[in-house]
C-alpha positions in Angstrom: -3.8 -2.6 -17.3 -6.4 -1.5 -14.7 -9.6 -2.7 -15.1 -12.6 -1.2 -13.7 -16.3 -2.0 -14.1 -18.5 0.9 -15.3 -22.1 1.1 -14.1 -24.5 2.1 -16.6 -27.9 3.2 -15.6 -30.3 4.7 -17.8 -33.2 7.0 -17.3 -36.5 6.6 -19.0 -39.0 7.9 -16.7 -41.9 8.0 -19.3 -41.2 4.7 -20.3 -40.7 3.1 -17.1 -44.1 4.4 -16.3 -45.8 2.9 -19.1 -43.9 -0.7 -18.5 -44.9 -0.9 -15.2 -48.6 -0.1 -15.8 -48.3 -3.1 -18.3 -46.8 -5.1 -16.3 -49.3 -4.9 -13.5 -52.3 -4.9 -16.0 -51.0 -8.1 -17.8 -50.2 -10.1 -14.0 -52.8 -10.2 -12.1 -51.2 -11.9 -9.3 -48.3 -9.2 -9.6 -51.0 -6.6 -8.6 -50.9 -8.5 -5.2 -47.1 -8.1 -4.7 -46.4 -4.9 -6.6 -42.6 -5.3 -5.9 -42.0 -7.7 -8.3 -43.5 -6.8 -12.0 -43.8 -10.1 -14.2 -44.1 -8.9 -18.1 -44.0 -12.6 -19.7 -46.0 -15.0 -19.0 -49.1 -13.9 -18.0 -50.8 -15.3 -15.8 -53.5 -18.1 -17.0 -51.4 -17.8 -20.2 -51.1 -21.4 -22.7 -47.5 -20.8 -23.6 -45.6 -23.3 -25.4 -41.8 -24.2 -26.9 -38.9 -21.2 -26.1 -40.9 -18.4 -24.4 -38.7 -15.3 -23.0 -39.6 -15.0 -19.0 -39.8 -11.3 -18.3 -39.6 -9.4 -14.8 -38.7 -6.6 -13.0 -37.9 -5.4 -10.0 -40.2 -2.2 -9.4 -38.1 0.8 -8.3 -35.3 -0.3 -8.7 -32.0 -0.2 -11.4 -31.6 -3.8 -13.2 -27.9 -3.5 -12.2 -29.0 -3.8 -8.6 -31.0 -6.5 -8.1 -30.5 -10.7 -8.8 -33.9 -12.1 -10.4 -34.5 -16.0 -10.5 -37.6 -18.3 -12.3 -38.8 -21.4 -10.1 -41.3 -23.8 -11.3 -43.8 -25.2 -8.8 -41.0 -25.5 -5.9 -38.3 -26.3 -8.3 -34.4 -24.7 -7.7 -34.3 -21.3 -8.5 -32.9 -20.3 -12.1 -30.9 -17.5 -13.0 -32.5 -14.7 -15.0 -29.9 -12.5 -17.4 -30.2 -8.3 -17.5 -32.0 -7.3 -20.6 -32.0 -3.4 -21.6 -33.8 -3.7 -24.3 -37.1 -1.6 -24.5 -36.7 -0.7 -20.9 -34.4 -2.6 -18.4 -35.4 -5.5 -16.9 -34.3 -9.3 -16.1 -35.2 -12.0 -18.9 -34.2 -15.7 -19.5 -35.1 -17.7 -22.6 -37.0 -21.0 -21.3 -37.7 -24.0 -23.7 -41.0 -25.3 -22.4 -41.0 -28.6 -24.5 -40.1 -30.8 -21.6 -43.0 -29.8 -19.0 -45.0 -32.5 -19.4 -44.9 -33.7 -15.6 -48.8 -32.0 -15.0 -49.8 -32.7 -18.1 -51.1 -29.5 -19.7 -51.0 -27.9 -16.2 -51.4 -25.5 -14.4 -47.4 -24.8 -13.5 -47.1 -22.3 -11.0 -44.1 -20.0 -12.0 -42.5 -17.6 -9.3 -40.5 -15.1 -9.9 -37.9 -14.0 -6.8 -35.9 -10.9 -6.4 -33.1 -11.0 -4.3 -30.3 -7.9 -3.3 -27.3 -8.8 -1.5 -28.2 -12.3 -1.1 -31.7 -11.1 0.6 -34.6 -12.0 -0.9 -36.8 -8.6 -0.7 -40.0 -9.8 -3.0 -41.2 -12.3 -5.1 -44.6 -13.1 -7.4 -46.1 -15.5 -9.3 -48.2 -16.8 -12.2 -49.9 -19.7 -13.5 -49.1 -21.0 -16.7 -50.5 -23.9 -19.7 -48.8 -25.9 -21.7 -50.2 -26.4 -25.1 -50.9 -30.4 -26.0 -49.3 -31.3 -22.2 -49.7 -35.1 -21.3 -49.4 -35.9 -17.6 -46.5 -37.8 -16.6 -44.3 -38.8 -13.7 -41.3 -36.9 -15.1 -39.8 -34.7 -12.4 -39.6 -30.9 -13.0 -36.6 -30.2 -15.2 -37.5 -27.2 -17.6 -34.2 -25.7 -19.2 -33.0 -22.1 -18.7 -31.7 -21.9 -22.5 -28.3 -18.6 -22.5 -25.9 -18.3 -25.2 -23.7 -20.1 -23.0 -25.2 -23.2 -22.1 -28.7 -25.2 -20.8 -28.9 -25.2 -17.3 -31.1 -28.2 -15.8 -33.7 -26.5 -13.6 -34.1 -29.2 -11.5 -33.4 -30.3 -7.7 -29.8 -31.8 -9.1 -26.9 -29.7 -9.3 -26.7 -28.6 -13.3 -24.4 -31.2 -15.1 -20.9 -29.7 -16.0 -19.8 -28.8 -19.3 -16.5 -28.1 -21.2 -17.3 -24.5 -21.0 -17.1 -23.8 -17.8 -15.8 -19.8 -17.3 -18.5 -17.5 -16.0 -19.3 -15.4 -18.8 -20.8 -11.7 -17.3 -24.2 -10.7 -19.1 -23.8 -7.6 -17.9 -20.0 -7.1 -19.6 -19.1 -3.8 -21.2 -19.2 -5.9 -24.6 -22.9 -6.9 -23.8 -24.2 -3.0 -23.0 -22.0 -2.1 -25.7 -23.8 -5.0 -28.3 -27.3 -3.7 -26.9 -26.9 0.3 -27.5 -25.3 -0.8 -30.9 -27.6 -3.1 -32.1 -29.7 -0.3 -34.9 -27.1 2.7 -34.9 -24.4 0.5 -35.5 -25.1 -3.5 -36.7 -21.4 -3.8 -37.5 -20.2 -2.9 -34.3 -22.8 -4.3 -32.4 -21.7 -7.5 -34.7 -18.1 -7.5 -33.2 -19.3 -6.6 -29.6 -21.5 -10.2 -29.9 -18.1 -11.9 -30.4 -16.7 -10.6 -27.0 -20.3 -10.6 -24.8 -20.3 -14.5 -25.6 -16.4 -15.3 -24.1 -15.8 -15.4 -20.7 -13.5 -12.8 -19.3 -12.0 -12.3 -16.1 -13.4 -9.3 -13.3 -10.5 -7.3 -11.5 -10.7 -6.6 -8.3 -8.6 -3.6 -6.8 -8.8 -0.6 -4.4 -11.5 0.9 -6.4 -14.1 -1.8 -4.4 -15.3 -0.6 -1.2 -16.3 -4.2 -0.1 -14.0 -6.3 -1.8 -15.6 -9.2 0.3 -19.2 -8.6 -0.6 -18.1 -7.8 -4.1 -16.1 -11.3 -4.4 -18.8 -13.1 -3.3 -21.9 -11.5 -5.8 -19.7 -12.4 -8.5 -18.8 -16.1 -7.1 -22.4 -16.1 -6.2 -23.6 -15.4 -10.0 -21.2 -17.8 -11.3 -22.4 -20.6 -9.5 -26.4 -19.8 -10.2 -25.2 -20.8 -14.0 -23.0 -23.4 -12.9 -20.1 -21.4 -14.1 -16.1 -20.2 -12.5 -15.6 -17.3 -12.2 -12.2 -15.5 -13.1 -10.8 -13.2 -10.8 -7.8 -11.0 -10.5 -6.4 -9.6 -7.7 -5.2 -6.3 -8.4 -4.0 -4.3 -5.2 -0.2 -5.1 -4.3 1.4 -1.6 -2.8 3.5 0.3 -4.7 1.3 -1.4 -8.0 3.2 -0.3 -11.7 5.8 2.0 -10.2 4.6 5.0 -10.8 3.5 4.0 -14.3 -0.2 3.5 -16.0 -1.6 1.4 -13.6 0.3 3.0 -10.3 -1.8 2.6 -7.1 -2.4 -0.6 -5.2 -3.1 -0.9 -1.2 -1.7 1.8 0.7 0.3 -0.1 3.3 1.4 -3.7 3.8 -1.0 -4.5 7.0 -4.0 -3.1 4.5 -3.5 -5.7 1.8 -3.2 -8.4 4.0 -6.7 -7.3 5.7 -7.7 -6.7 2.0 -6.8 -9.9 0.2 -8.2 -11.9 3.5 -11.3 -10.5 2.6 -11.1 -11.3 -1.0 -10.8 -14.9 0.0 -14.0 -14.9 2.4 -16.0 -13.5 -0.6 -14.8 -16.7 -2.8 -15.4 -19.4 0.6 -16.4 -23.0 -0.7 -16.6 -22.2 -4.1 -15.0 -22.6 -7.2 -13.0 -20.2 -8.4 -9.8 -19.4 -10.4 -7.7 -16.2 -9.2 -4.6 -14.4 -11.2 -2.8 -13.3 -8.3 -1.6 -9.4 -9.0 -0.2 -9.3 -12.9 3.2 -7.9 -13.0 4.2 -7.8 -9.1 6.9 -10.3 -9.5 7.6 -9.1 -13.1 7.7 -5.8 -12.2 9.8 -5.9 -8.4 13.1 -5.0 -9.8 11.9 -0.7 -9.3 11.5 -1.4 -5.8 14.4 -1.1 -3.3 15.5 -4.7 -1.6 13.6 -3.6 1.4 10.5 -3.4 -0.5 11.2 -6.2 -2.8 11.3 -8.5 0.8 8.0 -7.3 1.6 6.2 -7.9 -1.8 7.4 -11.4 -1.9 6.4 -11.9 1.5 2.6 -10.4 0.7 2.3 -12.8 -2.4 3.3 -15.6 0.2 0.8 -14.6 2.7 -1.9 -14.1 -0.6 -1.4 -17.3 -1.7 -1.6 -19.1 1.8 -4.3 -17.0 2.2 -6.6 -17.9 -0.7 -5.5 -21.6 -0.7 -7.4 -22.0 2.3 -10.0 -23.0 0.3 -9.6 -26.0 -2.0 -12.0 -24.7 -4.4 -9.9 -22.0 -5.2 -7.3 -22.4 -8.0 -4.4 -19.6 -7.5 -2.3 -18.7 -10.5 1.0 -16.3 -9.5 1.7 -14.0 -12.3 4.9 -14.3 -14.2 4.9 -11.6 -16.8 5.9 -12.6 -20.1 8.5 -13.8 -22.2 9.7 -10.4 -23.3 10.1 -9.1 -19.9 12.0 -11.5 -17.7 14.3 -14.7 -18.5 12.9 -18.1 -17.2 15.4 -18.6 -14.6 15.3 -15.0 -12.8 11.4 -15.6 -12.7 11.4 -19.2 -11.4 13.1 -17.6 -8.3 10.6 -14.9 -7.7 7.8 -17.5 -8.0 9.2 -19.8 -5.7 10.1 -17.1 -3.2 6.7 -16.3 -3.7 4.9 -18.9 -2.5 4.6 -21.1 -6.0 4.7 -24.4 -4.3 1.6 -24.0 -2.4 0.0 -22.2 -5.7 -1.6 -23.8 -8.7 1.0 -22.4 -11.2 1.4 -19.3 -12.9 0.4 -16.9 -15.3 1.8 -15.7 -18.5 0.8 -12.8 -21.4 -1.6 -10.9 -18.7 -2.4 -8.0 -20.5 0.1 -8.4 -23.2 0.2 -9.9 -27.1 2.7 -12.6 -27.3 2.1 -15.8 -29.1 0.5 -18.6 -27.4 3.6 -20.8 -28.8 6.1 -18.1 -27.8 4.4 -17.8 -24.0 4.2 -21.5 -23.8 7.6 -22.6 -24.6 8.6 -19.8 -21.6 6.3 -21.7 -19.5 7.5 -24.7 -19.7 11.2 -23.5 -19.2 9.8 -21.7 -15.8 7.8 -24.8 -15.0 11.0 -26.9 -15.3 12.4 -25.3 -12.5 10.2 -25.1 -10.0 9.0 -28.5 -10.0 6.8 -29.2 -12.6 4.1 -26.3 -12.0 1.2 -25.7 -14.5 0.5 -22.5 -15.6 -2.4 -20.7 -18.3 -2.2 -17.9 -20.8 -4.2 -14.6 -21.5 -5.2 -14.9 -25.2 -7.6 -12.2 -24.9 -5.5 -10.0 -27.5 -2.3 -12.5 -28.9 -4.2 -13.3 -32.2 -1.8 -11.4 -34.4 1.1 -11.9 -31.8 3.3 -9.0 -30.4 5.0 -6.1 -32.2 6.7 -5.1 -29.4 4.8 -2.2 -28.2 2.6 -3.2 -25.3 0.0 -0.4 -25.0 -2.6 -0.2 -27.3 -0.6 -1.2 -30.6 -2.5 -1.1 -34.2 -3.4 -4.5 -35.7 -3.6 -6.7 -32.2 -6.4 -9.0 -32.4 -8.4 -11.6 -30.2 -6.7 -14.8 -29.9 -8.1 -18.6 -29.2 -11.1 -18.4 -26.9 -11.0 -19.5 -23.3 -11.1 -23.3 -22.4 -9.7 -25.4 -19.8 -9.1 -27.7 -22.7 -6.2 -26.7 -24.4 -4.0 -30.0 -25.8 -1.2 -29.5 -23.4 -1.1 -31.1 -20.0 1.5 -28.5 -18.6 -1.4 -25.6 -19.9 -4.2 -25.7 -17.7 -6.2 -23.1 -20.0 -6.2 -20.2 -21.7 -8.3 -17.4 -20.4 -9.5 -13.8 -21.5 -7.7 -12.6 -18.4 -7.6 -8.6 -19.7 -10.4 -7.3 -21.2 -11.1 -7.0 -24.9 -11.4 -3.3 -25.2 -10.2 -1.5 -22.2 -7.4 0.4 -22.9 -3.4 0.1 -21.6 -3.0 3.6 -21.2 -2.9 7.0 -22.5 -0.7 6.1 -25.2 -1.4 5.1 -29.3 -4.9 7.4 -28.8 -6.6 5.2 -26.0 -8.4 6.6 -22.8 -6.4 6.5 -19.6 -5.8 2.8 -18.5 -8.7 0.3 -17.7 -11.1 2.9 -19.9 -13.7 0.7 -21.9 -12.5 1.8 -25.6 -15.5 0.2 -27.9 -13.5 1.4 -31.1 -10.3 -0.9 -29.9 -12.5 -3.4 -28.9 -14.2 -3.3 -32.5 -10.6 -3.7 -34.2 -9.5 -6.2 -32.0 -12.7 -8.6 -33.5 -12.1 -7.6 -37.1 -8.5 -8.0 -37.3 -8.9 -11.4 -36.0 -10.9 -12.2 -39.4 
């Protein structure tokens, strides 16, 4: 059930050379700030409906750095990793509303920014073909897959969409290296880079609080929540796929305190440790005391924040009956929680896991809860690691036609396997092949 995040770098030192001898060539005004290397537009360029805004960050890997447009002052706007040709940050801008200087010039600067610092920045001027001059304020759109985000001085409007979707997923690298040796494939990976899914957090971060807050921080430059998952409970699985977890009691507390200083003000929604409470029974009553009582402190812990939406998890309805895990949650800390969580990492039904939902929710007051339907499309078979024919199931939303069902979320990812079981890569492994099947049996 781990999931980890895989960093992929590659090296094309020829190529690199050549782009950023372009780059500089084409910008004049990036020959005065060499940092920053700004591909499209060019400077004094007459530019003119959707136009891909290209940059890079010299000398450094794509994964490492945040890149951001501006137009003449305007907020910053978030730029997406692009590895095609050679790595680099691009966004797709629709020009058709800059009309506020007529045909221009627009100034249009380009700002790189690690950890939050900014560390170099350049600009160009830019025309707009058949401009009229106007009093309209700025508001040029940053057009993604996901949405249009107002580049203006206003917060971007909300949308029913609203689950920060990574450009930099597994699903999205995989799409890219895909994309001529494998259309199909590449096809199917498309279908998963475009859905939100949740990151997992877990001993395997060395600064869980600065790695919290990049990906809070990322969300909220597209106006997006993130999904997070707290993975790190001691004595995690048992001993099984996914045993590890925080080594002592005291370090979890520290750790999960952290984990709430990286979310701070924001918005965010957290599945608090998946199968802690359905999993307690293989711990002695000592240690069964002292989980509870961490999930306790977790919960009052992240709730410290009213931004932050906390769903225990609660299994699923093969594993424990309704009234043995309304106890657990409520020991817990359920009341000061959101609700739960249900079908984290697993296949059930959406009907099946609502319907035990809604008998746990009866006993404990009323609480709300959401379902993982990253993987339920063909419903369960009763083997829960890796099984043949599982599919994708209903996309996330926070619409979902049930007011006890506050969404349903890609909470495990699409293609990383259970375990080394039904020929999958040891757990948390980005399988691409899985991930493929999971698309096309959902056809």
């Amino acid at each position: 059930m781990l999931s980890q995040r895989t960093a992929h770098t590659f090296g094309y030192a020829l190529l690199s050379a050549f782009f950023l001898f372009a780059f500089t060539f084409l910008s004049p005004k990036a020959f005065a700030d060499s940092s920053v290397s700004v591909w499209w537009p060019t400077d004094g360029a007459h530019v003119s409906g959707v136009q891909p805004f290209k940059a890079m960050l010299s000398g450094s890997d794509v994964s490492q750095y945040d890149m951001f447009w501006q137009v003449d002052g305007g907020s910053w706007n978030w730029m997406d990793d692009n590895y095609a040709d050679y790595p680099h940050k691009e966004a797709s801008v629709d020009l058709s509303g800059w009309n506020w200087h007529g045909s221009g010039p627009y100034t249009v600067n380009f700002i790189a920014r690690k950890n939050g610092v900014v560390v170099a920045q350049s600009s160009v001027d830019i025309y707009i073909g058949n401009g009229t001059k106007s009093s309209t304020t700025n508001s040029a759109s940053v057009v993604t897959a996901a949405k249009t985000v107002k580049a203006q001085n206003t917060p971007a409007t909300s949308n029913a969409y609203p689950y920060y979707i990574d450009p930099s997923s597994d699903a999205a690298k995989q799409e890219m290296l895909w994309q001529n040796s494998n259309p199909a494939g590449a096809s199917a990976m498309s279908v998963l880079a475009a859905q939100p899914t949740a990151v997992w957090f877990g001993g395997w971060n060395t600064d869980i609080q600065n790695d919290v807050h990049m990906l809070v921080e990322h969300a909220r430059a597209k106006n997006q929540m993130p999904v997070l998952v707290a993975y790190n409970i001691p004595e995690r699985d048992c001993g099984g796929f996914s045993a590890g977890g925080s080594n002592d009691p005291s370090g979890y507390i520290s750790w999960i305190q952290s984990f709430a200083a990286g979310i701070g003000s924001d918005p965010a929604t957290v599945i608090l440790e998946p199968d802690a409470l359905a999993d307690i029974s293989c711990l002695s009553q000592s240690d069964q005391n002292t989980r509870l009582q961490l999930m306790k402190t977790a919960v009052s812990a992240l709730k410290q924040h009213a931004g932050t939406k906390v769903y225990l998890d609660a299994g699923h309805s093969g594993w424990i009956d309704a009234g043995t895990m309304a106890r657990s949650l409520e020991q817990a800390g359920i009341s000061s929680a959101d609700g739960f969580s249900l079908n984290v990492s697993n296949f059930d039904s959406t009907s099946i896991e609502s319907a035990y939902g809604k008998d746990i929710s009866a006993k404990i007051g009323g609480k709300h809860f959401v379902v993982d339907t990253s993987r339920n499309g063909n419903g369960s078979t009763g083997d829960w690691c890796n099984p043949q024919g599982a599919a994708i199931g209903e996309k996330p939303a926070n619409k979902t036609g049930d007011p006890l069902i506050d969404a349903f979320l890609w909470i495990k990812t699409p293609g990383e396997s259970d375990g080394n079981c039904n020929g999958g890569p040891g757990a948390g492994t980005w399988w691409p092949d899985y991930a493929v099947k999971l698309v096309q049996n959902s056809h």
